[in-house]
DSSP file (Angstrom, degrees, kcal/mol; ACC not computed):
  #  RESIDUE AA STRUCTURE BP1 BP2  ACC     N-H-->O    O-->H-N    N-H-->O    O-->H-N    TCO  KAPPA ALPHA  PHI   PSI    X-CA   Y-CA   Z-CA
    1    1 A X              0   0    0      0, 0.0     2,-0.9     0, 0.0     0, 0.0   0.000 360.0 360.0 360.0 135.8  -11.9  -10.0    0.2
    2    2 A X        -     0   0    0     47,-0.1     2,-1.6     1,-0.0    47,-0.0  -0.624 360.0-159.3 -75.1  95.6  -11.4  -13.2    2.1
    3    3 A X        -     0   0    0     -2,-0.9    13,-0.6    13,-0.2     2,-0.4  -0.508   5.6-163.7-111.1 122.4  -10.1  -12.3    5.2
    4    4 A X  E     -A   15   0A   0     -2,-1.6     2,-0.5    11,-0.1    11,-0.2  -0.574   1.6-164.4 -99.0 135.9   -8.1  -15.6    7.2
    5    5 A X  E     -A   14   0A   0      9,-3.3     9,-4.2    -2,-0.4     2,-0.4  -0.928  13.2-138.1-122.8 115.6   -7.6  -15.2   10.6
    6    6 A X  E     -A   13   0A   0     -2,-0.5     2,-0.5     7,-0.3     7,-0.2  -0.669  12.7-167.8 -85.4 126.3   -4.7  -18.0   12.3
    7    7 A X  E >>> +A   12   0A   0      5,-3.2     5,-2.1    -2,-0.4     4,-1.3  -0.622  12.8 173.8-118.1  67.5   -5.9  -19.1   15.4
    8    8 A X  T 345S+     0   0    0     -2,-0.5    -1,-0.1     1,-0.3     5,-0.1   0.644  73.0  59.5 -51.8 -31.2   -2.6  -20.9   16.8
    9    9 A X  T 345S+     0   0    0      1,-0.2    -1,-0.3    -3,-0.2    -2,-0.0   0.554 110.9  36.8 -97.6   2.0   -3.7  -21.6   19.9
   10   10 A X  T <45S-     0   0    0     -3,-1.2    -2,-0.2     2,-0.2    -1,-0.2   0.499 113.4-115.0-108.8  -3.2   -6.8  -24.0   18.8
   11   11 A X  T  <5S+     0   0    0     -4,-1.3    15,-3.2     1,-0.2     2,-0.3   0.953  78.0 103.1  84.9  28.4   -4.3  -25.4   15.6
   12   12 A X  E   < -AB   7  25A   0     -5,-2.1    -5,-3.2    13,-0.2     2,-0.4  -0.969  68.3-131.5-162.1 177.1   -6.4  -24.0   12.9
   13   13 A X  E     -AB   6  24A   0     11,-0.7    11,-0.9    -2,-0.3     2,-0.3  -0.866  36.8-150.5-112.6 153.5   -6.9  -21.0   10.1
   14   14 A X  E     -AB   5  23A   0     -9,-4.2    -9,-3.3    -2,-0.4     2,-0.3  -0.970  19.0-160.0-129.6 152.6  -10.7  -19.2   10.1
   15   15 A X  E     -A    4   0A   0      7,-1.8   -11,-0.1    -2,-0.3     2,-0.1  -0.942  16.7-148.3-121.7  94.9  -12.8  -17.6    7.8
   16   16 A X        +     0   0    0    -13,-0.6   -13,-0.2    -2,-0.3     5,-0.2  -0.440  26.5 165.1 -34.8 115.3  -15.8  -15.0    9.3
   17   17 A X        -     0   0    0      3,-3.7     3,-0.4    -2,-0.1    28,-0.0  -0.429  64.5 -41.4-147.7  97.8  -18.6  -14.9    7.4
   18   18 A X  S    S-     0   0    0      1,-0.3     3,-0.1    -2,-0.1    -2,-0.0   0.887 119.0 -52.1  84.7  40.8  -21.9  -13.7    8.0
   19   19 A X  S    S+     0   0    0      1,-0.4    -1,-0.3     0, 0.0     2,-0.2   0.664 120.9  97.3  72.4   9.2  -21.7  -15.4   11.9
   20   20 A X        -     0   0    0     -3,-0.4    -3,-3.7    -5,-0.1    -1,-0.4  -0.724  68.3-131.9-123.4 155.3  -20.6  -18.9   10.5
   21   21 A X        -     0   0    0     -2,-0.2    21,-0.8    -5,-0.2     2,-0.5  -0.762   6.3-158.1-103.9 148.0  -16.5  -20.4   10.3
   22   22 A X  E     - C   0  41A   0     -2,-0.2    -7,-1.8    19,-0.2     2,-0.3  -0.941  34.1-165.3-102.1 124.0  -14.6  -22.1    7.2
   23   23 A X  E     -BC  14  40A   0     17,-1.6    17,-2.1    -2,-0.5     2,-0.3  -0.899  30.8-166.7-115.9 164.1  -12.0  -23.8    9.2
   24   24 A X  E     -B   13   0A   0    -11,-0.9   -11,-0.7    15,-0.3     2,-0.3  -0.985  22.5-163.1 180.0  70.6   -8.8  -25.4    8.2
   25   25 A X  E     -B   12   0A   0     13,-0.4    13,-1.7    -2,-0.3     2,-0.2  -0.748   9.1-175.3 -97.5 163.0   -7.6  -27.4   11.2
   26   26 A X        -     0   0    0    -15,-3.2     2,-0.3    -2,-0.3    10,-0.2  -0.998  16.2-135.6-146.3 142.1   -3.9  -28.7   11.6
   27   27 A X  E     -D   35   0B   0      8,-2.0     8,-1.9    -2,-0.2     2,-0.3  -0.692   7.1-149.3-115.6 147.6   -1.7  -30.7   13.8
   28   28 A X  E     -D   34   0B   0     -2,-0.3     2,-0.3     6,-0.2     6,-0.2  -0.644  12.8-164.4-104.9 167.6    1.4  -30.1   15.0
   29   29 A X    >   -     0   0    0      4,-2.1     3,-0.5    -2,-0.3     4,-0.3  -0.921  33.7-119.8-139.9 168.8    3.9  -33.2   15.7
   30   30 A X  T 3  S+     0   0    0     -2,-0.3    -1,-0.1     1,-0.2    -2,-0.0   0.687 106.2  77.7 -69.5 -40.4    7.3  -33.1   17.8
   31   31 A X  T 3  S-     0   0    0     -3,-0.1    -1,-0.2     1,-0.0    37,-0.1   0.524 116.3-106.2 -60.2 -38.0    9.2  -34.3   14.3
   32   32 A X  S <  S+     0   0    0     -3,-0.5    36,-1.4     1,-0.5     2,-0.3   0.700  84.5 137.5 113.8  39.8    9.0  -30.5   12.8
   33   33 A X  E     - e   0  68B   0     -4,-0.3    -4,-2.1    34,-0.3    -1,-0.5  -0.790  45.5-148.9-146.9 134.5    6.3  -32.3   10.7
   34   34 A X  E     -De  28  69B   0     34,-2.0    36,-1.6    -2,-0.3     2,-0.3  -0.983   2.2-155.4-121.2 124.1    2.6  -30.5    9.9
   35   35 A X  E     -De  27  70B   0     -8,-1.9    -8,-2.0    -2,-0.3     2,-1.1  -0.810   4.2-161.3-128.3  95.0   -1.1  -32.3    9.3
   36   36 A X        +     0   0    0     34,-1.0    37,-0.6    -2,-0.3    40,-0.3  -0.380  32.6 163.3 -39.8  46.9   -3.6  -30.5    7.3
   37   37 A X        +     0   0    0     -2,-1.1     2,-0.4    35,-0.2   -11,-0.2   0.333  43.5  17.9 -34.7 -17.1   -6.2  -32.5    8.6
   38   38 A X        -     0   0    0    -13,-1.7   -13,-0.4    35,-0.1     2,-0.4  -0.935  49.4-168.0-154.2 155.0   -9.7  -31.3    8.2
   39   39 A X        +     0   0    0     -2,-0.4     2,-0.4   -15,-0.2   -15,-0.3  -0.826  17.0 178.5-121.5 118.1  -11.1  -28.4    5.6
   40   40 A X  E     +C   23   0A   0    -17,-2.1   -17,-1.6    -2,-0.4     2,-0.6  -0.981   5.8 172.4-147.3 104.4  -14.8  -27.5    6.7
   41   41 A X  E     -C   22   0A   0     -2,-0.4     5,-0.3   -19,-0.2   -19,-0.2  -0.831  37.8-111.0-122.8 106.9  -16.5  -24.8    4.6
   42   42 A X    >   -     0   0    0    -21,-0.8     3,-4.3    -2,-0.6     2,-3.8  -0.039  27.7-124.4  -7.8  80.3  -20.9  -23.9    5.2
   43   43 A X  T 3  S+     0   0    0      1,-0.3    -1,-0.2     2,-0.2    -2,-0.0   0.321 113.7  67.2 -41.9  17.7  -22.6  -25.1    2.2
   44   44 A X  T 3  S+     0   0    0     -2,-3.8    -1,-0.3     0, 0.0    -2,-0.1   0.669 115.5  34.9 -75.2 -36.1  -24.1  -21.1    2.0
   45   45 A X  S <  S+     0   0    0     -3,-4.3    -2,-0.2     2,-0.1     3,-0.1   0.911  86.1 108.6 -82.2 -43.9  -20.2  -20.5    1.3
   46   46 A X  S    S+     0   0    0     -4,-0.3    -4,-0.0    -5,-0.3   -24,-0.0   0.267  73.1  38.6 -65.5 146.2  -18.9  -23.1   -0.5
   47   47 A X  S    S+     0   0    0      0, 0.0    -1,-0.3     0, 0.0    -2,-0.1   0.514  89.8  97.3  80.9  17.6  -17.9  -22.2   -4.5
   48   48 A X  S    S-     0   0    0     -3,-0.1    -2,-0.1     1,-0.0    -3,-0.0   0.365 104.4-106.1-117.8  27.5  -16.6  -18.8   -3.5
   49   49 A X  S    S+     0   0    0      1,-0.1     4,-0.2     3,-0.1   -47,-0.1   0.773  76.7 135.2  85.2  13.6  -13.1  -19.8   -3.3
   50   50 A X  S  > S+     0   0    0      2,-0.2     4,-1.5     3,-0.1     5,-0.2   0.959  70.0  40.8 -72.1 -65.4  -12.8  -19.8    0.7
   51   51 A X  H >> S+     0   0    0      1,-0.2     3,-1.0     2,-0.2     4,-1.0   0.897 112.9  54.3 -61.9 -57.9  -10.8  -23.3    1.3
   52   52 A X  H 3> S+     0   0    0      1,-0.3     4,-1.2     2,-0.2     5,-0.5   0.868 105.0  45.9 -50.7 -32.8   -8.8  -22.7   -1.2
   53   53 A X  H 3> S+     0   0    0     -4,-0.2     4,-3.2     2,-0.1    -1,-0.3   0.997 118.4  55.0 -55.2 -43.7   -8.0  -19.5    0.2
   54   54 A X  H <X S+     0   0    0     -4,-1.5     4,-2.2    -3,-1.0     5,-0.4   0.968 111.3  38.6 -35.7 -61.0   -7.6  -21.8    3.8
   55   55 A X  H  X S+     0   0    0     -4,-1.0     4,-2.9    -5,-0.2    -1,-0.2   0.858 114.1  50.8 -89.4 -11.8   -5.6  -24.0    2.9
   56   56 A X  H  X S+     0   0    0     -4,-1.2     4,-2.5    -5,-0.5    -1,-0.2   0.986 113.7  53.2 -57.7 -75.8   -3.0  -21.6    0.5
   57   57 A X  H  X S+     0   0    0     -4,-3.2     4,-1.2    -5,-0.5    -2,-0.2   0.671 112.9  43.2 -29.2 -45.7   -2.9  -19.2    3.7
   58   58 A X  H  X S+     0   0    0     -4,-2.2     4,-1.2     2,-0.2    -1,-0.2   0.799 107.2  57.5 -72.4 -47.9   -1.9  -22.3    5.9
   59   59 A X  H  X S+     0   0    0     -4,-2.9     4,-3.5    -5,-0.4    -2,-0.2   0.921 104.1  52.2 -50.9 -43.6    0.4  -23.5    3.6
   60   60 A X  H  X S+     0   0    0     -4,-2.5     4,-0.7     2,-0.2    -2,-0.2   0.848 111.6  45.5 -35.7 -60.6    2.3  -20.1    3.7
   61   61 A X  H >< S+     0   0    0     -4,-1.2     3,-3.1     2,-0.2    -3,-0.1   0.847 110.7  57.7 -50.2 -87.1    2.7  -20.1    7.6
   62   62 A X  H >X>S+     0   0    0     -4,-1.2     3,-1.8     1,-0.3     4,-0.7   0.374 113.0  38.7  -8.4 -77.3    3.7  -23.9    7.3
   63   63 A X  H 3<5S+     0   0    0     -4,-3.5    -1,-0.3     1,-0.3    -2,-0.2   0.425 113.9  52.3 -57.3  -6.1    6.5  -23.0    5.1
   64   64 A X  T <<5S+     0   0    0     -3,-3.1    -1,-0.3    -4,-0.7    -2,-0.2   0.806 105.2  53.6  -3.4 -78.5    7.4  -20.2    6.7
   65   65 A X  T <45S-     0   0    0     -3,-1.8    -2,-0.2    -4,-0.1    -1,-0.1   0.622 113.9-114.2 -48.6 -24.2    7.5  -21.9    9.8
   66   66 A X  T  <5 +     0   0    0     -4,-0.7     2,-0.2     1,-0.2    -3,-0.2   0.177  59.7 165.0 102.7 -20.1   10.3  -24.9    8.2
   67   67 A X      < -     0   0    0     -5,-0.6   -34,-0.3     1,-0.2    -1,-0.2  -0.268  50.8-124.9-103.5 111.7    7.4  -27.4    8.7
   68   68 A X  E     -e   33   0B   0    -36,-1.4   -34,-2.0    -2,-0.2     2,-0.3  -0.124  44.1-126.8 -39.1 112.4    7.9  -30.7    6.9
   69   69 A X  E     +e   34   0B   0    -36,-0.1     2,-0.3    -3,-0.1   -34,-0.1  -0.515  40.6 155.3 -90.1 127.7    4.1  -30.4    4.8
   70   70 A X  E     -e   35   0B   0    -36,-1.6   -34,-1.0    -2,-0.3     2,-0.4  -0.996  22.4-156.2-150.8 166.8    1.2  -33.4    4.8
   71   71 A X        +     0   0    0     -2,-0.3     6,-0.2   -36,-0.2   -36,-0.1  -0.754  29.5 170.2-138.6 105.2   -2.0  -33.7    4.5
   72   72 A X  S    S+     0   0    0     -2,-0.4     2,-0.4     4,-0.1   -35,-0.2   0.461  72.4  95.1 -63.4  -9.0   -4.8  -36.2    5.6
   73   73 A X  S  > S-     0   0    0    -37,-0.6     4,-0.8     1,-0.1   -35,-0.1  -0.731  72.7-150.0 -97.4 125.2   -7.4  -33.6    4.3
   74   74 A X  H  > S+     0   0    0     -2,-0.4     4,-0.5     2,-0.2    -1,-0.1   0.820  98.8  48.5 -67.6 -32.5   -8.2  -34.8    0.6
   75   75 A X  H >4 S+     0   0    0      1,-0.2     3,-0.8     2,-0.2     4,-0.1   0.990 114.1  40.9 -53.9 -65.6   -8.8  -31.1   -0.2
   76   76 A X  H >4 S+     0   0    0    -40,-0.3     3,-1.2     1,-0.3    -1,-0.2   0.640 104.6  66.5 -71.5  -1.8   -5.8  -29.9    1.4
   77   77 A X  H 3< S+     0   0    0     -4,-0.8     3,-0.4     1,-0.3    -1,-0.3   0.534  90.0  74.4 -89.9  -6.9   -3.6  -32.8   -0.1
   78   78 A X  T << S+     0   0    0     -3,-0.8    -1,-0.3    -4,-0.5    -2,-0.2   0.822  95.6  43.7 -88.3 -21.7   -4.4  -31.2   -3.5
   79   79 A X    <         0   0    0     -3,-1.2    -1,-0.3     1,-0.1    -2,-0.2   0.315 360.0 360.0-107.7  39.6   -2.2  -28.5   -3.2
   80   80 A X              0   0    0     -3,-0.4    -1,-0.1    -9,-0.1    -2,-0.1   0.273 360.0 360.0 -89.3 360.0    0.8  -30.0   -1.8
């Protein structure tokens, strides 16, 4: 199980694994307005379905939150 851990006060979602992060950072704008900006998964990690877990998880908050969704991240700009 993937477990993603919101880290609000640095602006980004993490994934633990084996002492290494997948991060998912995001910026927040005055405008009510959200920017998936960066996707970073360890090439040890990578094909096991971690961003995509990131950036689903983030998306959730966002909308949650109200927060008008965009994304500067090519990754994350694929599920919006």
């Amino acid at each position: 199980m993937i477990n993603v851990i919101h880290q609000s006060q640095n602006q980004q979602f993490v994934v633990q694994q084996d002492g290494q992060e997948a991060v998912l950072t995001y910026r927040l704008f005055d405008t009510n307005q959200i920017d998936f900006h960066s996707t970073f998964v360890p090439p040890e990690f990578r094909g096991q379905g971690i961003a995509e877990k990131l950036v689903r998880t983030g998306i959730a908050w966002a909308k949650e939150q109200g927060y008008e969704l965009h994304a500067s991240c090519w990754y994350a700009a694929k599920f919006l």
